[in-house]
ZAVEX-654122 format. One record per residue (C-alpha): residue number from 1; x, y, z. Coordinates in pm, whole numbers, padded with zeros to 5 digits. Layout:
N
<site><pos>NUM</pos><X>X</X><Y>Y</Y><Z>Z</Z></site>
...
This chain:
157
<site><pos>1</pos><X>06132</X><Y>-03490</Y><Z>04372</Z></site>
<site><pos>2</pos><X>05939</X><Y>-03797</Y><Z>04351</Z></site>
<site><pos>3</pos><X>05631</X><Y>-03909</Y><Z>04565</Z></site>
<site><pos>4</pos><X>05476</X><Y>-04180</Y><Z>04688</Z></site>
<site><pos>5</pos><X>05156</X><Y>-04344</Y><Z>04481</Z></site>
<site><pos>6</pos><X>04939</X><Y>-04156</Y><Z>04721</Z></site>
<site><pos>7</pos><X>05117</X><Y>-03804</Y><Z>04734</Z></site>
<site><pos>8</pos><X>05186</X><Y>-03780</Y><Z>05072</Z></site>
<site><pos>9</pos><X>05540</X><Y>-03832</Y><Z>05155</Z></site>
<site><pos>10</pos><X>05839</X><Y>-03721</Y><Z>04886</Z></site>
<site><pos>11</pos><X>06095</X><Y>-03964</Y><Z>04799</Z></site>
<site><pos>12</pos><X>06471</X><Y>-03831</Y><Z>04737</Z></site>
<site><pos>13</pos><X>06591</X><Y>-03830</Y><Z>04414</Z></site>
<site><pos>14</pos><X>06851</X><Y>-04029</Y><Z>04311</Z></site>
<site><pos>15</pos><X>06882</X><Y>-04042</Y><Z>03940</Z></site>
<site><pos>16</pos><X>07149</X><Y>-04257</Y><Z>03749</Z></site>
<site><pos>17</pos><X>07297</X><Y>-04277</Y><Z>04127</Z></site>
<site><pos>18</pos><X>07445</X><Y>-04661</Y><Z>04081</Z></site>
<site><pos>19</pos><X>07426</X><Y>-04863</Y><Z>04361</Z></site>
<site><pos>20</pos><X>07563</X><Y>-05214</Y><Z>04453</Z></site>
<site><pos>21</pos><X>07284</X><Y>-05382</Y><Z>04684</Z></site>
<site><pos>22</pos><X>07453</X><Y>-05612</Y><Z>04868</Z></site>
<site><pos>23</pos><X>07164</X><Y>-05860</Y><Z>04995</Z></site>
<site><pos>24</pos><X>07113</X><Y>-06263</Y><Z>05056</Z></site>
<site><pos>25</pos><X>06745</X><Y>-06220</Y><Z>05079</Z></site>
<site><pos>26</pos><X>06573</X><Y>-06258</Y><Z>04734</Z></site>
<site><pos>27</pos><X>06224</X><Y>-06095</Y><Z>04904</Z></site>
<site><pos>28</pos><X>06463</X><Y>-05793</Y><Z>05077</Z></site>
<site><pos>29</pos><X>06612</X><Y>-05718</Y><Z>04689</Z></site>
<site><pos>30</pos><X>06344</X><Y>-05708</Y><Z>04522</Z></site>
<site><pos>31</pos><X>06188</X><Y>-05466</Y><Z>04817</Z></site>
<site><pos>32</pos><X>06501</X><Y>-05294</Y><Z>04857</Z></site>
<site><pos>33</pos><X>06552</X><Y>-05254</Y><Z>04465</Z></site>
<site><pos>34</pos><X>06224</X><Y>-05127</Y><Z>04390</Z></site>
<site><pos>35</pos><X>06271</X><Y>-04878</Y><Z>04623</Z></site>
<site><pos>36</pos><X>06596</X><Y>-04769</Y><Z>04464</Z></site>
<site><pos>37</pos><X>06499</X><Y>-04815</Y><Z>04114</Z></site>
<site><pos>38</pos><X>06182</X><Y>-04559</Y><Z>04218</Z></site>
<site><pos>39</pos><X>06429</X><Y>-04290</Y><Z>04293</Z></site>
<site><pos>40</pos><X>06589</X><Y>-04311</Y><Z>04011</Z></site>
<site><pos>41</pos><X>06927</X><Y>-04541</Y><Z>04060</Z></site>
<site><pos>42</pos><X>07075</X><Y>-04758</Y><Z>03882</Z></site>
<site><pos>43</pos><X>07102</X><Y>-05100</Y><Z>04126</Z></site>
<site><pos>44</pos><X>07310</X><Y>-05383</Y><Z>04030</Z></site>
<site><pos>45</pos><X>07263</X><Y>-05695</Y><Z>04328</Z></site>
<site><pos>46</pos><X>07457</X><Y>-05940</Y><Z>04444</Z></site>
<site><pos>47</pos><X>07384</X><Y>-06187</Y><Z>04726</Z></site>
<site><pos>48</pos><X>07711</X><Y>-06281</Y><Z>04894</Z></site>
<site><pos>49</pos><X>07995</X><Y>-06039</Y><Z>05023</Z></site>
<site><pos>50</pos><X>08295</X><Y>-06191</Y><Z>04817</Z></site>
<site><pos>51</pos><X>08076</X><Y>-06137</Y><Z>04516</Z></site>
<site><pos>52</pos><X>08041</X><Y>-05799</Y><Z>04631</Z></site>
<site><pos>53</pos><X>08432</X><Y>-05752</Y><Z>04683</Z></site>
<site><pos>54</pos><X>08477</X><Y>-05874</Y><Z>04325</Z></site>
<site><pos>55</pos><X>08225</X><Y>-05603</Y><Z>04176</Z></site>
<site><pos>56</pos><X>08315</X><Y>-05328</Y><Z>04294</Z></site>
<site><pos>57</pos><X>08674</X><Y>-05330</Y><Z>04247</Z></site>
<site><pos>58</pos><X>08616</X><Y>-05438</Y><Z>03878</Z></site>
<site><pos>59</pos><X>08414</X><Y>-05177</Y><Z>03846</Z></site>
<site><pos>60</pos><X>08643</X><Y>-04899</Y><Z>04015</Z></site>
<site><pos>61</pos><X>08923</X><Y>-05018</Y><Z>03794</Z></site>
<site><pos>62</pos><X>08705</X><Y>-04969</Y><Z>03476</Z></site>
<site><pos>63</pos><X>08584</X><Y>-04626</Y><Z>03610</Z></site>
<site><pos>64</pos><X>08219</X><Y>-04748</Y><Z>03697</Z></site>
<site><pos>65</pos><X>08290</X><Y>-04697</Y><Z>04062</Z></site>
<site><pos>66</pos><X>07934</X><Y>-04723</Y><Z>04294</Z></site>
<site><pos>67</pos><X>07821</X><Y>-04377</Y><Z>04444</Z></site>
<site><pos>68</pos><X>07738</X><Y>-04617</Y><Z>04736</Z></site>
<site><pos>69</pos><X>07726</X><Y>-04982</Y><Z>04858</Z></site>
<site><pos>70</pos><X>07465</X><Y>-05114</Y><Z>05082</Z></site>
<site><pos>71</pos><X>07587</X><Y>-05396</Y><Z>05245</Z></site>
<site><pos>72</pos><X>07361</X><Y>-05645</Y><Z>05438</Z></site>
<site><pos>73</pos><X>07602</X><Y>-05724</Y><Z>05765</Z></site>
<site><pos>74</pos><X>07495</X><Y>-06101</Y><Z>05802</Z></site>
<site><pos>75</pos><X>07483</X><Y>-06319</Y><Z>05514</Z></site>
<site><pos>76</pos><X>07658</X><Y>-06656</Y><Z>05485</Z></site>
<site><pos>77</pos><X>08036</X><Y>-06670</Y><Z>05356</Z></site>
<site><pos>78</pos><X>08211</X><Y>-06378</Y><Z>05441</Z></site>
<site><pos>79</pos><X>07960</X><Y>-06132</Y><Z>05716</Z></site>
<site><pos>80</pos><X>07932</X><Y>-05761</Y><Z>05571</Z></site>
<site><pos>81</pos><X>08154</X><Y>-05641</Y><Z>05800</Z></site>
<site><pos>82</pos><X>08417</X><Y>-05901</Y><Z>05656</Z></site>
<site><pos>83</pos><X>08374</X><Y>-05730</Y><Z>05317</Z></site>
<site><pos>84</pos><X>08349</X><Y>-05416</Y><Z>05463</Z></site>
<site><pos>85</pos><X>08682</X><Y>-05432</Y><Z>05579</Z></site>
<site><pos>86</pos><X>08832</X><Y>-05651</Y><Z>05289</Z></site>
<site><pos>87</pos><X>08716</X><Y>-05361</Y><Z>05037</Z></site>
<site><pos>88</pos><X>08880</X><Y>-05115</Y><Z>05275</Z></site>
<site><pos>89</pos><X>09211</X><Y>-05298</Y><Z>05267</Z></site>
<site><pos>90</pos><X>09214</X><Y>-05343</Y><Z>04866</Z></site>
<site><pos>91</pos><X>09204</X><Y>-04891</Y><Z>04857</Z></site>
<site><pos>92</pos><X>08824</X><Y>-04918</Y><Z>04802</Z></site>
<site><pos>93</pos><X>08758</X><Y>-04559</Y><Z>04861</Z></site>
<site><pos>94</pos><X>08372</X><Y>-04530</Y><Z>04773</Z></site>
<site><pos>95</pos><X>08060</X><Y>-04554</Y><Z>05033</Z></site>
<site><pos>96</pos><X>07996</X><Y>-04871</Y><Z>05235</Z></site>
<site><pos>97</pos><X>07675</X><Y>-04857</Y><Z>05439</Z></site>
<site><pos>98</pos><X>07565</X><Y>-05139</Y><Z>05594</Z></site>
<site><pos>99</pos><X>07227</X><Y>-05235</Y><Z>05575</Z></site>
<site><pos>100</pos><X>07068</X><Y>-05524</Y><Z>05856</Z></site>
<site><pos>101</pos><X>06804</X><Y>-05584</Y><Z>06116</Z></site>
<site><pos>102</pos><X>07044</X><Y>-05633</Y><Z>06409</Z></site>
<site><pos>103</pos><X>07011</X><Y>-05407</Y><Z>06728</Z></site>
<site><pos>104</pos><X>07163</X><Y>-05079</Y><Z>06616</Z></site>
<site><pos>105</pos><X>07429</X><Y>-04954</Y><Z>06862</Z></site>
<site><pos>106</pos><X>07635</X><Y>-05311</Y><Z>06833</Z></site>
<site><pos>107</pos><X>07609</X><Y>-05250</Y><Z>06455</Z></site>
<site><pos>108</pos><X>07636</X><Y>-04963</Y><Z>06400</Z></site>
<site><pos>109</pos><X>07997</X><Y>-04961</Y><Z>06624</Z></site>
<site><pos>110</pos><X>08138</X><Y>-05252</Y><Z>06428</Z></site>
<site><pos>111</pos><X>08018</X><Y>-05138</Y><Z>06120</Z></site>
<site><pos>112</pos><X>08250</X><Y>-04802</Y><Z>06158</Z></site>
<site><pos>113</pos><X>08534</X><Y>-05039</Y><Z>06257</Z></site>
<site><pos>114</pos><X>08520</X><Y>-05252</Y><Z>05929</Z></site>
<site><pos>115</pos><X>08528</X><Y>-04953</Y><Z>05749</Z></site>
<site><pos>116</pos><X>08122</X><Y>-04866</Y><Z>05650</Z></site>
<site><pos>117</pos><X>08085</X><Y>-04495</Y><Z>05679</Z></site>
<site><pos>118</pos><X>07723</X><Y>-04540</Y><Z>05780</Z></site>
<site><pos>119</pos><X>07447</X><Y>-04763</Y><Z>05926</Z></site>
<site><pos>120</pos><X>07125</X><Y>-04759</Y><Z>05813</Z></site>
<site><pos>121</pos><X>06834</X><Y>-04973</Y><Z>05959</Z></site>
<site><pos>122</pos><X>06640</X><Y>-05230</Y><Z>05760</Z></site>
<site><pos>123</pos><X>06352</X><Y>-05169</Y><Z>05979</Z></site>
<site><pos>124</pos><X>06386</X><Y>-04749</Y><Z>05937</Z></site>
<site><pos>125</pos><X>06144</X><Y>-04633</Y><Z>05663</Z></site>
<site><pos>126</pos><X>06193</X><Y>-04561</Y><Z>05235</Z></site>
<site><pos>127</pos><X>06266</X><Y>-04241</Y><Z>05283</Z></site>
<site><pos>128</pos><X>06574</X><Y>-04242</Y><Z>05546</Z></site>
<site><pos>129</pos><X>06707</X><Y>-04487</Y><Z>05369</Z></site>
<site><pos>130</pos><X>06687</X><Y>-04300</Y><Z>05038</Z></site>
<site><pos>131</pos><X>06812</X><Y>-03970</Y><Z>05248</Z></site>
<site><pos>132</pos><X>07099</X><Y>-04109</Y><Z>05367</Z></site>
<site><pos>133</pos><X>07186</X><Y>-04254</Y><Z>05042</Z></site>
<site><pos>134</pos><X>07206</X><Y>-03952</Y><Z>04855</Z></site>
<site><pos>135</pos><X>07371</X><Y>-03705</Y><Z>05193</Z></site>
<site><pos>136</pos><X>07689</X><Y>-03952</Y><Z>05160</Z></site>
<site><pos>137</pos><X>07674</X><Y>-03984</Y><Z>04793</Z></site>
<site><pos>138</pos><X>07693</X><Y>-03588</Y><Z>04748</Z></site>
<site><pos>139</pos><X>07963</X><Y>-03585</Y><Z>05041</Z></site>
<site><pos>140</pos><X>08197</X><Y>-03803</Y><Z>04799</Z></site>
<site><pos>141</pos><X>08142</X><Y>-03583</Y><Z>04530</Z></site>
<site><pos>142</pos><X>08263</X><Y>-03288</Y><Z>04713</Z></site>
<site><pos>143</pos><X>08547</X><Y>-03469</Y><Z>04854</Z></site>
<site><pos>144</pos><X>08670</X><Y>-03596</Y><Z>04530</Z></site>
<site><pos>145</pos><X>08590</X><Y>-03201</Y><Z>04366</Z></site>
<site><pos>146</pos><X>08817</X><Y>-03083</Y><Z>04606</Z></site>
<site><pos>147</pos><X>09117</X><Y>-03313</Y><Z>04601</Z></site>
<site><pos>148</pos><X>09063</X><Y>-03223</Y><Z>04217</Z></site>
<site><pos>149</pos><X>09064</X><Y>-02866</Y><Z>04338</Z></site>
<site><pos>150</pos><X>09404</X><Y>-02910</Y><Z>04550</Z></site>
<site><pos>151</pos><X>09568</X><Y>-03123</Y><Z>04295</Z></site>
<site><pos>152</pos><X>09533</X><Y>-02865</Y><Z>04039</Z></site>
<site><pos>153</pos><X>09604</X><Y>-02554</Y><Z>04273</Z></site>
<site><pos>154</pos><X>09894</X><Y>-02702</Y><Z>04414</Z></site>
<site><pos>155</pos><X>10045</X><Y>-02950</Y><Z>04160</Z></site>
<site><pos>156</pos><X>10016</X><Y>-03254</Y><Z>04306</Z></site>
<site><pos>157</pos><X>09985</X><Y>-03506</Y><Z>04023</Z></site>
């Protein structure tokens, strides 16, 4: 595990995770980004949700899919949630986690609605956010190892 510069707290580990920041505020990716890029992902950034559509279904269909997405829910153009659920309609099947400032329960609801599978706080600290990155990271890869697993034991291809 990493730590912080002064040793005290541990940072999670996410090395050569990739990671589409979704975020409109050049000071919040750059924060954001450093943090990530600390722990060892890989971030790619956009700043606007239709740009975010566009990359990560490129990148799914040339096998680069994101282990996770964090999507800022209000930015101008189409609203996270508005990508959120646009993803979700396309077959997007990776982690969406939106990412804002805005009170939580109200988020947090309509994020689940639009299809995020999480909500994290801009305001909660490095570490949660890095924790909660890498729990629903490692729960796709154990979903996708065992559809692998049930495709193979039962023939389903």
């Amino acid at each position: 595990m990493l730590t912080t510069k002064n040793n005290q707290r541990p940072l999670s580990k996410l090395n050569d995770y990739r990671v589409l920041l979704v975020e409109d505020d050049p000071d919040s990716q750059r924060q954001i980004t450093h943090y990530l890029e600390q722990a060892g992902a890989n971030v790619f950034v956009v700043d606007n949700g239709q740009a975010a559509i566009n990359m990560a279904l490129e990148a799914t269909q040339n096998g680069f899919q994101f282990e996770i997405i964090l999507m800022d829910i209000e930015m101008p153009g189409l609203t996270g949630f508005e990508a959120a659920s646009q993803l979700r309609s396309e077959g997007y099947k990776g982690n969406i986690i939106a990412f804002t400032a805005y009170e939580e329960k109200y988020c947090r609801e309509q994020s689940l609605r639009a299809g995020c599978d999480e909500f994290i706080s801009k305001l909660a600290n490095r570490e949660t956010i890095l924790e909660v990155i890498r729990n629903h990271s490692f729960q796709q890869y154990l979903k996708q190892r065992m559809n692998r697993v049930a495709k193979t034991f039962f023939n389903l291809d």
